[in-house]
C-alpha positions in Angstrom: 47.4 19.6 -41.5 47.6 16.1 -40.1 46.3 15.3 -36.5 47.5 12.0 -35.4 45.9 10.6 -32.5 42.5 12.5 -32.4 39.3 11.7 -34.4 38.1 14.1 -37.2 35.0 15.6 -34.6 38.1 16.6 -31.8 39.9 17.9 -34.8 37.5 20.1 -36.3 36.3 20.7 -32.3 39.9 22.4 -32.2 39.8 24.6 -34.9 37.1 25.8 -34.3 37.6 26.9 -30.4 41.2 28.2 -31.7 40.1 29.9 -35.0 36.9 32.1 -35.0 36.0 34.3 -38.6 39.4 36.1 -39.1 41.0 35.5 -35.6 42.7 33.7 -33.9 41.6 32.7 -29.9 44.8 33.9 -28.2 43.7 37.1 -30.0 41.0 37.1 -29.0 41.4 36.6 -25.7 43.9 39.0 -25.6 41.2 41.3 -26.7 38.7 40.0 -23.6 41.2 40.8 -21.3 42.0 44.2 -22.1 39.4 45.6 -19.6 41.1 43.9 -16.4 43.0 46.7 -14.6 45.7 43.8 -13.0 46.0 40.1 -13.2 44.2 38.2 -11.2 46.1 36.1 -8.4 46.6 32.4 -9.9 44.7 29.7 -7.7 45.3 26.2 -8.6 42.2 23.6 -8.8 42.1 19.8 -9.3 39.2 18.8 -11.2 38.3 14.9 -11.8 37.2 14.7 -15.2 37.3 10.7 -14.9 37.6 9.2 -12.0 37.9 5.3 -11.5 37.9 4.5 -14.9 40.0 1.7 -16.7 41.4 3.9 -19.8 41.4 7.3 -20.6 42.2 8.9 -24.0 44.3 12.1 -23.0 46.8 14.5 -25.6 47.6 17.9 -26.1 47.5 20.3 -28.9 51.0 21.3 -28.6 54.4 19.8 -27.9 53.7 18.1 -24.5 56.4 17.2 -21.5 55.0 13.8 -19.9 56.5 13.3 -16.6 56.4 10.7 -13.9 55.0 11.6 -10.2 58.9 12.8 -8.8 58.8 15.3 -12.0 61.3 13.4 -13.9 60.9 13.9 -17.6 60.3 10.3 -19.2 59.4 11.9 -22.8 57.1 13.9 -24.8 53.9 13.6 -26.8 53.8 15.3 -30.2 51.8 18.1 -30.9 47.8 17.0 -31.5 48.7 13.7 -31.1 47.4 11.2 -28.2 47.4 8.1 -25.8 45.2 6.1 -24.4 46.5 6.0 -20.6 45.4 2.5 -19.2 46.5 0.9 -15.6 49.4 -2.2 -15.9 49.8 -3.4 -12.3 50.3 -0.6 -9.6 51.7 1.8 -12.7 49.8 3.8 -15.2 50.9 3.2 -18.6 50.9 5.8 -21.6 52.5 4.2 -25.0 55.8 3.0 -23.7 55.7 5.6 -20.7 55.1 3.4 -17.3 54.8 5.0 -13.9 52.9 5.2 -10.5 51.3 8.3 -11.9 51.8 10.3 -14.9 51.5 14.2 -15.9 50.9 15.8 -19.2 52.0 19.7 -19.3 51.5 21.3 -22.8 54.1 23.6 -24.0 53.0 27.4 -24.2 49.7 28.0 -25.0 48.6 24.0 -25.4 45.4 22.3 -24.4 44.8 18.8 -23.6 42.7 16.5 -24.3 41.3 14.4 -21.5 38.4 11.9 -22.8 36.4 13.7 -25.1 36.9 17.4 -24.8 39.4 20.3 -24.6 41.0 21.8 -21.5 43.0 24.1 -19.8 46.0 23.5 -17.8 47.6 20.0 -17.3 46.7 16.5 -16.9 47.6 14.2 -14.2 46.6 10.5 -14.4 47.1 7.7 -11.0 46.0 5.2 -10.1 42.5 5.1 -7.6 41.0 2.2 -6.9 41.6 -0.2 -9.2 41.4 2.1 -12.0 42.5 5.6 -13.2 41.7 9.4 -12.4 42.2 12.2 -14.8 42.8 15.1 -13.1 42.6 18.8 -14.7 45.1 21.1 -13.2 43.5 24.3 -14.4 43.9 28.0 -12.1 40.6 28.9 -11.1 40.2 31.7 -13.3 40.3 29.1 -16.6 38.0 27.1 -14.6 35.4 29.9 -14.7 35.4 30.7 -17.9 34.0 27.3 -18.4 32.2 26.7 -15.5 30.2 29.6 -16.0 29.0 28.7 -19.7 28.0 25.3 -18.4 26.3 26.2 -15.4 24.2 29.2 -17.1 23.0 30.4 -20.7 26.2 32.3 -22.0 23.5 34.5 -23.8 21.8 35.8 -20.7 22.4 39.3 -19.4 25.5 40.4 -18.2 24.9 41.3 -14.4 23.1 37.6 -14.2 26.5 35.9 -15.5 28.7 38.3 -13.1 26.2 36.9 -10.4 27.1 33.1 -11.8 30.9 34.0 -11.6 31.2 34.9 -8.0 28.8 32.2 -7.0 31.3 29.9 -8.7 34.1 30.8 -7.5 32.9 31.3 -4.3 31.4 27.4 -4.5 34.5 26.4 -5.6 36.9 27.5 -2.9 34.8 26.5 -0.2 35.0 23.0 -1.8 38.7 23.5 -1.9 38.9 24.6 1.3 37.3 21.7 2.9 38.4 18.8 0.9 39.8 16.1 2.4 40.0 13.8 -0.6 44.1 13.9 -1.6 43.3 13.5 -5.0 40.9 16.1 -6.6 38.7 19.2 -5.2 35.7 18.9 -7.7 34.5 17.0 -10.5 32.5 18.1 -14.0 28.9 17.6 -12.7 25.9 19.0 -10.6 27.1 17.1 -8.3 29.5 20.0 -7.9 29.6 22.0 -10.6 29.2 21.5 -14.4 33.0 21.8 -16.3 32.8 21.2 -20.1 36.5 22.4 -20.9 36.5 25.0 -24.0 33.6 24.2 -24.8 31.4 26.1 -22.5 33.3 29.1 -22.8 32.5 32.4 -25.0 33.0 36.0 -25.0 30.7 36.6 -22.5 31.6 33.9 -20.0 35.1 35.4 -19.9 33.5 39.1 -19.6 31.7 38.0 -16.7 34.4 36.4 -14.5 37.4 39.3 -16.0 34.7 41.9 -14.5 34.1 40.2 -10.6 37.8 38.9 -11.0 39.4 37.4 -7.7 35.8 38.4 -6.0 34.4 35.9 -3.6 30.8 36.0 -0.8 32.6 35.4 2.4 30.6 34.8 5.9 32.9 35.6 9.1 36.0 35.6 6.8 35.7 32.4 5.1 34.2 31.1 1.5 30.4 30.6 1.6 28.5 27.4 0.4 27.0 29.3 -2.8 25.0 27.1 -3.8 22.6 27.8 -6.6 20.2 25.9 -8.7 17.8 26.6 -11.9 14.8 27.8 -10.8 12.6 27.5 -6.6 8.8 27.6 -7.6 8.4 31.3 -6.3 10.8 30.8 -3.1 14.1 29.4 -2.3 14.5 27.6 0.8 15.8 27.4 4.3 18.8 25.3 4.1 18.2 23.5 7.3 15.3 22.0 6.4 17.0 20.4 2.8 20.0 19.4 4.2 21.9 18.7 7.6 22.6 22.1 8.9 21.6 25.5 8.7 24.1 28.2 7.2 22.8 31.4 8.0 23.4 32.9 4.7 21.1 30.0 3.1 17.8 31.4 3.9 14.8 31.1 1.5 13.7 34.5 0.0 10.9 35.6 -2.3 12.2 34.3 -5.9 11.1 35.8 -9.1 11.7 32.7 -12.0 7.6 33.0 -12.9 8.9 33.1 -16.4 11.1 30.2 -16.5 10.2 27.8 -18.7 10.9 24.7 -15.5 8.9 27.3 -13.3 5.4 25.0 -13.2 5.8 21.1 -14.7 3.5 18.0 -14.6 4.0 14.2 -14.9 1.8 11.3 -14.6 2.3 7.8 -13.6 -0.4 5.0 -13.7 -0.2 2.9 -10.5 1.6 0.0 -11.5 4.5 2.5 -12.8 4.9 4.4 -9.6 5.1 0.8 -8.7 7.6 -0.7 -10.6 10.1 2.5 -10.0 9.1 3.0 -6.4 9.6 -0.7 -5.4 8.6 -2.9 -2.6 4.3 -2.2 -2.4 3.8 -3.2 -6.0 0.9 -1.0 -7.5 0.7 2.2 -6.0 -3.1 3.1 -4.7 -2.3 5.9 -2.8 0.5 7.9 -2.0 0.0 11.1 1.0 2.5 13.5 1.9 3.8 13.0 5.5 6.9 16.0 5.8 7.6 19.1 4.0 9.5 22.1 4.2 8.0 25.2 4.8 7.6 25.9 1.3 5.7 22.3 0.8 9.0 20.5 -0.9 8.4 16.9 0.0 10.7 15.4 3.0 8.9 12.4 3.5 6.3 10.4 1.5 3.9 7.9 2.7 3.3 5.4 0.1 0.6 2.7 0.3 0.2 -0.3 -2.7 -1.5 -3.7 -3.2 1.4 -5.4 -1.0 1.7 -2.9 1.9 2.8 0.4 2.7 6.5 2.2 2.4 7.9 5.8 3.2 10.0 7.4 0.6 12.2 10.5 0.9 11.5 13.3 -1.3 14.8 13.1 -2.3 14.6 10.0 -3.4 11.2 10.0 -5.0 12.7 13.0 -7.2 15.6 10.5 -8.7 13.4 7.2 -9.3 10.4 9.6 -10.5 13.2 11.7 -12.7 11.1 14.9 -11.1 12.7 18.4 -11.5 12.4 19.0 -8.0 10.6 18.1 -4.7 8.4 21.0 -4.5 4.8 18.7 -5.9 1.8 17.6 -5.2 0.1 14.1 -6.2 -3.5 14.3 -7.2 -5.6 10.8 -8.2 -6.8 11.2 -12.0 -8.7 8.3 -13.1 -6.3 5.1 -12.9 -3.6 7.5 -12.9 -1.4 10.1 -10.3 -0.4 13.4 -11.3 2.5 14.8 -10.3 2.3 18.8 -10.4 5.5 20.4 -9.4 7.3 23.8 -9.4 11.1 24.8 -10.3 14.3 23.1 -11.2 16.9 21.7 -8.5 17.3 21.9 -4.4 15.7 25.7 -4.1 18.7 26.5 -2.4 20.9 30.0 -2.7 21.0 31.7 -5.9 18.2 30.7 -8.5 19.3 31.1 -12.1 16.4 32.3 -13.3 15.3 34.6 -10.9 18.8 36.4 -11.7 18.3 36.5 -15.2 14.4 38.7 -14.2 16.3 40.6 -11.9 19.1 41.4 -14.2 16.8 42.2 -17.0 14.8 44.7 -14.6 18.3 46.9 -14.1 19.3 44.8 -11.0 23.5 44.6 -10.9 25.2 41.5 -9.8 25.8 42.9 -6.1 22.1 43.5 -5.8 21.5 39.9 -7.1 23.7 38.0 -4.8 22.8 39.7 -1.7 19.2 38.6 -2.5 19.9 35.3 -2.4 22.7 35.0 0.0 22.0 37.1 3.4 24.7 38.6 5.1 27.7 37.8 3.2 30.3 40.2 2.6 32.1 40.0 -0.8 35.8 40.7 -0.7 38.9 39.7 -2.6 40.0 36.3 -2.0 43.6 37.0 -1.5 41.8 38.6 1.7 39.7 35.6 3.2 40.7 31.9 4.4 41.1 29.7 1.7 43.6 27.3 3.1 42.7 24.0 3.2 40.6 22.4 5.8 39.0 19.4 7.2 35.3 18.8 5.8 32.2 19.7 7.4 29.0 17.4 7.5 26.9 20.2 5.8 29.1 19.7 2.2 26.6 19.6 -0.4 25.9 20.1 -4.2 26.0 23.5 -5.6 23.7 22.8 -7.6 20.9 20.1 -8.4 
């Protein structure tokens, strides 16, 4: 079979996510969902998967309807064939298609191709800023089945996954629900949440969100900010004293992640390094912590080199130092500074790890989240607020 358009690693990708040993996927999906008493109610996302780029390679793996943005049919791309989409003026141009904006809608059970990866749902390319978005169309349910193999080991218990699904979900129509931006809700990241198409998904990562389906954490009948990260150190955090405002749900609780691999970490830096990637003192001969949280993450850091003195946000100093988190000390060894930290990530909500202990222990998903979250209820979405609002100062990352 011939597949014009896509390079021999998306081709064998393909057959491999649509042919396992002696099935096919739509059977067995088919097979996953069997245990799901009703459908779950279709909720439609718009994920950037490039945003502001100047070309995108995008195709489908069947027959595909391109359309332009008033829905008027300007052609169709073959099956397992593709386009790079590139801007021309104020239009977006596919082969010979040219228009302010673009769509790509698969026929039946199709894919597409948007960069370098498999997806569910359609594809809409426009222009934004100069250069092109990609945006994934995908109901939220899809969504999850990805989102939770990229966000979480698809091999980790059950209950801890079910715990990862509602989390998402939940993150993910809060984000809906307060996004402001006209065109997309999320992108593929931490900086949101991490979405790697078919490739994150498995038999488990649809088990786990066919099993909490349509279930979301709601605080006074709207969609929490569930945000979760890898692993705290021993003790999430009080959101108020990470970010801008306190949620009362977000409230740090007694972790248990001892046996994650990220739980204790050290890194050292000679003087003249912490230097070079802390900027403006030269080399570093001290550096003294000035603000933490209550839980000793670093807030502010006082920094003193050859040529003068500088404070640095532990925010920041996590990013130039690459640290896994801002919960460290910094102890003088020799000519050197050692940097010996705890967890993985903000320390906020859910911690990853800790589920997977708590899971292993006999803990259920319910148990799990209402650890980590305080005084959320968890209802069926088609029951809470999810209609789109204006953004709050207090939108953050679920999960870094």
């Amino acid at each position: 079979m011939e597949f014009p358009g896509f390079s021999v690693s998306a081709r064998s990708l393909l057959k491999k996510l649509v042919r396992l040993p002696g099935q096919h996927l739509w059977f067995v999906l088919l097979f996953w969902l069997v245990p799901v008493g009703s459908a779950q109610a279709a909720v439609e996302l718009r994920v950037a998967i490039k945003n502001e780029v100047k070309s995108v390679k995008v195709g489908s793996s069947t027959k595909a309807v391109v359309r332009n943005g008033a829905g008027r049919k300007l052609g169709e791309i073959s099956s397992m064939d593709a386009f790079y989409a590139k801007s021309k003026g104020s239009d977006v141009a596919l082969g010979s298609w040219r228009s302010g904006q673009l769509w790509i809608e698969p026929s039946g059970e199709g894919y597409v191709w948007i960069g370098d990866r498999w997806y569910r749902g359609s594809t809409h390319i426009i222009r934004n800023h100069g250069g092109l978005s990609a945006v994934n169309y995908v109901d939220l349910k899809d969504y999850l089945y990805s989102v939770v193999g990229g966000e979480m080991n698809r091999n980790w218990h059950l209950e801890a996954l079910k715990a990862q699904a509602v989390a998402a979900r939940s993150y993910a129509l809060y984000k809906r629900s307060k996004s402001s931006n006209p065109l997309f809700d999320l992108d593929t990241t931490t900086a949101t949440q991490v979405y790697q198409g078919l490739q994150s998904e498995s038999r488990s990562t649809h088990r786990a969100v066919n099993a909490t389906a349509e279930q979301v954490m709601t605080y006074n009948g709207h969609p929490i900010l569930a945000a979760f990260h890898s692993s705290s150190g021993g003790h999430t955090e009080n959101v108020g004293e990470i970010w801008s405002k306190s949620l009362p749900y977000l409230r740090g609780v007694v972790d248990y992640d001892q046996r994650a691999p990220v739980y204790q970490w050290t890194k050292t830096f000679s003087g003249r390094e912490l230097g070079r990637l802390i900027g403006e003192v030269e080399k570093v001969t001290s550096i003294l912590p000035e603000q933490t949280t209550s839980q000793g993450r670093i807030k502010m850091m006082k920094v003193i080199g050859d040529h003068g003195t500088t404070r640095v946000s532990g925010g920041k100093l996590r990013k130039v130092l690459d640290l896994r988190s801002t919960l460290f000390t910094v102890s003088a060894v020799g000519n050197s500074f050692q940097i010996a930290g705890k967890g993985f990530g903000h320390g906020i909500g859910l911690s990853q790890w800790g589920a997977r202990y708590l899971a292993q222990q006999g803990t259920n998903y319910r148990q799990i989240l209402g650890h980590y979250y305080r005084g959320v209820n968890l209802a069926s979405y088609e029951s809470v607020n999810i209609a789109n609002v204006q953004p709050t100062t207090n939108s953050k990352k679920a999960k870094d």
